[in-house]
C-alpha angles and dihedrals in degrees: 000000000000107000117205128203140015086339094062086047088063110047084056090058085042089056092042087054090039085056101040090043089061102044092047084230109166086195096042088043086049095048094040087049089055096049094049097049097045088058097048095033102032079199135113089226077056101047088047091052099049087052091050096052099034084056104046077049100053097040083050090054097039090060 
């Protein structure tokens, strides 16, 4: 099923964290982060915040 829109933005930011998740990668959670939050927040605050998170998760998960 092709998804359009915002929706099918999303599923691809769900696979990149999916991705970086698994592989503990600070800079993969960060970039991941970043992505997701760009596309829900279409904001800069929400870019920056994505990128914050996806990264202290990424780092958690990389130790």
């Amino acid at each position: 099923m092709i998804r359009s829109g915002r929706f099918k933005h999303l599923s691809i930011g769900g696979v990149l964290a999916a991705l970086a998740l698994l592989s503990g990668c600070t800079l993969g959670g960060a970039a991941a982060g970043g992505y997701i939050g760009h596309e829900t927040t279409h904001s800069t605050v929400g870019t920056v915040g994505g990128a914050v998170a996806g990264g202290i998760v990424g780092y958690e998960l990389g130790k």
